[in-house]
N, C-alpha and C positions, 0 to 999 in steps of 0.2 A: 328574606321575605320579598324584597324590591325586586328582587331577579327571580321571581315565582321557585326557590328551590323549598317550598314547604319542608319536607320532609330534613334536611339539614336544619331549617331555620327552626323547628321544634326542639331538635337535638338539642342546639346551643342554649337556647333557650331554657330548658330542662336544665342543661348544668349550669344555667346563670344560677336559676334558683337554689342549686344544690352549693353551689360555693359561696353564696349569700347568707344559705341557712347556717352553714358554718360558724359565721360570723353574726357579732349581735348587732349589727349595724341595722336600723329599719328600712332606713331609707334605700338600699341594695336589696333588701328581701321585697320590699314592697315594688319597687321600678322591677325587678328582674321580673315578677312575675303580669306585669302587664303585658310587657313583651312575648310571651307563651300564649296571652289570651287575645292579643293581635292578629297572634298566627292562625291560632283555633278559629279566629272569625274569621277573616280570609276563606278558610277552607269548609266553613259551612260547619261548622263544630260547635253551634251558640251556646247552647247547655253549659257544653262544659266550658267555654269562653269566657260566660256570665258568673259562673261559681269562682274561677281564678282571679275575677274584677273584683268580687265582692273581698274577697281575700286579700288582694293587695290593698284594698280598701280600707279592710279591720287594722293595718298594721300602720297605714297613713294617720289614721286618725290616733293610733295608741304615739304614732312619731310626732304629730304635730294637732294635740285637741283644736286649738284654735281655728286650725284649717283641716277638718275632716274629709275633706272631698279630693281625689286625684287630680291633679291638675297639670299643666304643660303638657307635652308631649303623649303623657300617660292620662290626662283626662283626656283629652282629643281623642285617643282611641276606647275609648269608654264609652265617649259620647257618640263614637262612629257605631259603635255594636248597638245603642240604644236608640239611634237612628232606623237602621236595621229593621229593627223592632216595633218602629212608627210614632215611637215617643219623643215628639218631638217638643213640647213641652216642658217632660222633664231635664232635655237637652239646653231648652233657655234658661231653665231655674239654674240649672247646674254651672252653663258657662257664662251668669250673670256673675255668679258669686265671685268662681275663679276669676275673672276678670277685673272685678271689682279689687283683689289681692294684689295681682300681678300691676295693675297702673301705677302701683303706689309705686314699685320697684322699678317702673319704665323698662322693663325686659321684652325689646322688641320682637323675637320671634313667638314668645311666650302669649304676648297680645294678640298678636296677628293669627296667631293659632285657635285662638277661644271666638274672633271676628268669623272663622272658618267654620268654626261648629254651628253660630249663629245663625250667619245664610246658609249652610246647609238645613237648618234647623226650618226658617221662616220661608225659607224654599218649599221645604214636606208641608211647613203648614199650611201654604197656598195650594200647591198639589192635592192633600186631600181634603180640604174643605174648598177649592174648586172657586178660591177669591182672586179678582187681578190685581190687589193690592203687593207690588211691587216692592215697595219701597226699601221696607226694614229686610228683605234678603240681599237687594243690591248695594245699600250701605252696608252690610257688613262684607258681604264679599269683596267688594272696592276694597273698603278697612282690610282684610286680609292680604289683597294680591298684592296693595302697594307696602305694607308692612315687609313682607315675603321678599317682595323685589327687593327692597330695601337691606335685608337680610343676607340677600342672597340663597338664599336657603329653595332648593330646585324640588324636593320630593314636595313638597306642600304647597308650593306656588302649584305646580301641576294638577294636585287636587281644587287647588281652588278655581284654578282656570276652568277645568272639565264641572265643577258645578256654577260656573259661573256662564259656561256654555248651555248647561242644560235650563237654567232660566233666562239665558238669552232663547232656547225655542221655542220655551213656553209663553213667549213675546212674541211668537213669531220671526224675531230677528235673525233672517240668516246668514246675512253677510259677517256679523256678530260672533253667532257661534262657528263659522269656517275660520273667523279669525284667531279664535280661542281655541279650537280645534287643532288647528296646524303648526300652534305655538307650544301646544300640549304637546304630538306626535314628533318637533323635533326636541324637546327635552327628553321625551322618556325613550327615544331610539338614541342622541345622543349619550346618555347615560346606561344605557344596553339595560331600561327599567321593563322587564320584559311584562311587569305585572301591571304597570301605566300602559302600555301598549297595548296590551287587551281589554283595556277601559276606552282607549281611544278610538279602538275599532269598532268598539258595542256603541260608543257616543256617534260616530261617522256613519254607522247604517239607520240608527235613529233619523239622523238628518236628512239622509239620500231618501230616505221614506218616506220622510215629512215634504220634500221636496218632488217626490216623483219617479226619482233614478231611482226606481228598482234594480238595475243590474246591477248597476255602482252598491246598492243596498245588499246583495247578495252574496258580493264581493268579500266586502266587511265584515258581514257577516262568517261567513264559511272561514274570514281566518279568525274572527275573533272566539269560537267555538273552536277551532280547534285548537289556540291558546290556552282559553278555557280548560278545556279536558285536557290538554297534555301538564299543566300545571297541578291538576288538582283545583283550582281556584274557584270552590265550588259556590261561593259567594255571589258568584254571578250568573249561576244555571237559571234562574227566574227573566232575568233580563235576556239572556239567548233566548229563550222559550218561547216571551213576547214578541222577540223580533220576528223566529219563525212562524208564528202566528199571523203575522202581519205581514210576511212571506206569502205563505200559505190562501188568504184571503185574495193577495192580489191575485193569487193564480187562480182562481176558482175554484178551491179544494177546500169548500166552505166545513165538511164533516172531519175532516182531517187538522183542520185549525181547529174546531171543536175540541177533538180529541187532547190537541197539544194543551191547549188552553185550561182543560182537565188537570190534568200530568202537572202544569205551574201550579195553579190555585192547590192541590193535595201538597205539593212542595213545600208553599210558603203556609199550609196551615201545618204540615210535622215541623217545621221548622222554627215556626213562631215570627217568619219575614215578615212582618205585615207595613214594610215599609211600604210594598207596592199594590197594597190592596185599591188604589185608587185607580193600576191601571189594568187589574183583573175586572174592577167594573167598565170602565171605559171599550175594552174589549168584548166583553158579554155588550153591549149595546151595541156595537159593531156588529157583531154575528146575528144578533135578530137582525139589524137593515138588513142585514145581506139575504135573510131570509126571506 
């Protein structure tokens, strides 16, 4: 999945489950299939992402009453699909809980992981409810990077840098997010993370945009699209969309941005994305000035 080969990563995935079910272990049939519904949201497959969570979910809790909810590695990705989604509330209820479990055991990647779901969590809550209240996203994110560093652990440090980048813009900070930025782009080229690398170039045209450099912005763009689409990685067709929107405006092709801007919003409503429905408004505001 880290090196965008979707379609392998399904496969294995599929026979996790099938050698699991083999066996009466819960803990294997329940972990294999988060792993399936990882992919499936990756690739823009929510539905059925969400019914596979719910499933490794029924057999967590039949493994462990005391602790009904996914947690480690396998809640993370639960909480990313419910992100997704814009529910970012039931993302703090959730990685209160888990978090609340794991301290007791001092399992440092485990912590540092649920720190991650958190500021991404208090991140979307400031994003759409439009508050500058900072605080409770940068303490957990902090809590996450330096947990992660600490770790060593490279795939998750990276996510939490690039959302630790995206509310450093929302601060305006941009020396911050270049910082975070170029820390992200040599982990995930060091590690040949082909699917962090078109995270980093959809975050870096953001920036160039927010900043001005348009060509630098267009750059980014046109590869991070066409990462995008040669992966499959269709988790991200909303975010390309916006940028070419934002493309588009600067160039004065205000009916054409229309259009694209169209094409997102039906996207993220078949899909159920409404993680970005704060910047489908943002952009309709845009396009009346411009009018």
């Amino acid at each position: 999945m880290i090196v965008g080969e979707f379609s392998r990563a399904q496969d294995y995935a599929q026979q996790g489950i099938d050698f699991a079910d083999r066996d009466a272990f819960l803990y294997q049939q329940s972990h294999a299939r988060t792993l399936l519904a990882a992919v499936l949201h990756e690739t823009a497959r929510w539905t059925e992402a969400e019914r596979v969570f719910h499933k490794a979910e029924e057999i967590q809790k039949q493994r462990e009453p005391t602790r009904p909810l996914l947690w480690s590695f396998w809640g993370f990705w639960y909480c990313d699909l419910l992100l997704s989604q814009g529910k970012y509330k039931e993302v703090q209820n959730r990685a209160y809980r888990t978090l609340e479990w794991i301290t007791k055991w001092q399992w440092l990647i485990d912590i540092a992981i649920d720190h991650l779901s958190l500021g991404q969590a208090y991140l979307l809550q400031m994003q759409k409810e439009k508050t500058s209240d900072c605080d409770q996203a940068m303490y957990h994110l902090n809590q996450a990077i330096e947990g992660l560093r600490r770790a060593g652990e490279q795939d998750y440090l990276l996510r939490g840098l690039l959302a630790q980048a995206e509310l450093y813009q929302y601060q305006r900070k941009w020396e911050k997010v270049w910082s975070n930025l170029n820390e992200a782009f040599e982990i995930a080229e060091r590690g040949q993370m082909r699917l962090y690398i078109a995270d980093c170039h959809l975050n870096t045209a953001r920036l160039c945009l927010a900043e001005g450099k348009r060509d630098k912005a267009r750059e980014h763009y046109e590869e991070a699209k066409k990462r995008v689409w040669d992966m499959g990685y269709h988790r991200r067709d909303p975010e390309v969309l916006f940028i070419q929107v934002e493309l588009e405006l600067a160039e004065g092709k205000g009916e054409t941005a229309k259009d694209t801007l169209e094409k997102a919003r039906k996207w993220i409503d078949e899909m159920n994305c409404h993680r970005w429905d704060f910047e489908i408004e943002r952009l309709t505001v845009k396009l009346k000035l411009v009018k």
